[in-house]
C-alpha positions in Angstrom: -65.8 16.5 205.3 -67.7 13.9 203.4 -67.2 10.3 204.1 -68.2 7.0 203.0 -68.6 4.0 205.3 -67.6 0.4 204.1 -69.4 -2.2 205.8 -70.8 -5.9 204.6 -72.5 -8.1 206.5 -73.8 -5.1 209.0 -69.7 -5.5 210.0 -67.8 -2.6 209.4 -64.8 -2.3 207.4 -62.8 1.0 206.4 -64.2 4.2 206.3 -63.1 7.1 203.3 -63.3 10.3 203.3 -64.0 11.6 200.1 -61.7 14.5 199.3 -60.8 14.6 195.7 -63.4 15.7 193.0 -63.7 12.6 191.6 -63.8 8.9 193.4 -63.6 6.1 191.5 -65.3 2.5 193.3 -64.1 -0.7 192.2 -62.7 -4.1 192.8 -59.6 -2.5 190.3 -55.9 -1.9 193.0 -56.2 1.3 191.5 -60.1 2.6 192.7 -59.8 5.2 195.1 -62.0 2.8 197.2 -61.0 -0.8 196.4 -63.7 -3.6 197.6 -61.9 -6.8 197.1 -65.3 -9.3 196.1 -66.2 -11.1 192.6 -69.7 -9.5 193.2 -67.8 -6.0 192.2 -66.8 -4.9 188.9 -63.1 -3.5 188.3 -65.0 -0.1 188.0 -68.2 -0.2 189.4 -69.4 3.4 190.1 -67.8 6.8 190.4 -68.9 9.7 193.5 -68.1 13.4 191.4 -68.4 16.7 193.7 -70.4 18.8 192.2 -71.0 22.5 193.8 -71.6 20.9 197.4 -73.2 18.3 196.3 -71.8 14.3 195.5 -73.4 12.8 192.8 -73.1 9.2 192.1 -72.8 7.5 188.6 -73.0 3.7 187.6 -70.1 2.8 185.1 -71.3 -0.5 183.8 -75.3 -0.8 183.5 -75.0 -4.3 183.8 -73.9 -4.0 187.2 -76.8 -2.3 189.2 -75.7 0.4 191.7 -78.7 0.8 194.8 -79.2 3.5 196.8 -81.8 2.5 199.7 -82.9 -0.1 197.9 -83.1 1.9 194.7 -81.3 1.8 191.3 -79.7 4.7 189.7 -80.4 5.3 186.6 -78.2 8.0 185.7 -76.9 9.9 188.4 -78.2 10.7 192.1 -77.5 13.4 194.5 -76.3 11.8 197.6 -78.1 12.7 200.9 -77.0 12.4 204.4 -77.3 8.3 205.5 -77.9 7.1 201.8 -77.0 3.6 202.0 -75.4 2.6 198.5 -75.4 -0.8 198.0 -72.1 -2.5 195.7 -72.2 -5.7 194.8 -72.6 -7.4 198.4 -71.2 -4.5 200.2 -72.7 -1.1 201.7 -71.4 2.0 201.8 -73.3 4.5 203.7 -72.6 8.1 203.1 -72.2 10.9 205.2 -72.0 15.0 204.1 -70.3 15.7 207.5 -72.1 19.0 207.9 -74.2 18.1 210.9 -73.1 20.5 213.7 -71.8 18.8 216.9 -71.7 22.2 219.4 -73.5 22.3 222.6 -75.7 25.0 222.2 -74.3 27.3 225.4 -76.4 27.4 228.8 -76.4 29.6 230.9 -77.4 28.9 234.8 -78.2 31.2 236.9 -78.0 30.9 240.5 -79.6 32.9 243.5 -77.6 35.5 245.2 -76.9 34.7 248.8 -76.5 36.5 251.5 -74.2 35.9 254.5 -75.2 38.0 257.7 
């Protein structure tokens, strides 16, 4: 599952785990991730799954959204460890598609033979 995590200051905060279509980011109660700071408007941007992918939106293009560094224009697909940058916060995402088995080994050992 997708997630987002909230940091500022290189501290983190909350991590979300984005499972609805649509997420709404905002300083508003009512944002389905709320970052309490002046710096962030009451609807700042919005994360819409699309297929398998998340695309992220700016609401108000007076209020710059960044992703590494970078503003988005219009809308941008997110990629695994894009660091979006709100206000004063970060958020760094995460698809949570990398796979964590152990690739199986198999050891052999030599036969021995009691006599």
């Amino acid at each position: 599952m997708a997630r987002l995590t909230l940091s500022f200051r290189d501290r983190i905060l909350k991590a979300f785990s984005l499972d609805s279509n649509d997420c709404v980011i905002g300083r508003e109660p009512g944002c389905d991730i709320c970052i309490d700071s002046l710096a962030v408007q009451p609807q700042h941007a919005r994360i819409r799954s699309v297929d398998d992918d998340f695309v992220l939106e700016g609401i108000d293009p007076q209020s710059p959204v960044l992703v590494n560094g970078k503003a988005v224009e219009d809308a941008q697909v997110l990629q695994e460890g894009d660091r979006i940058a709100i206000g004063k916060h970060e958020l760094r995402f995460s698809a949570g598609t990398e796979q964590r088995d152990t690739p199986e080994t198999v050891v052999q050992l030599p036969s021995v033979a009691w006599l």
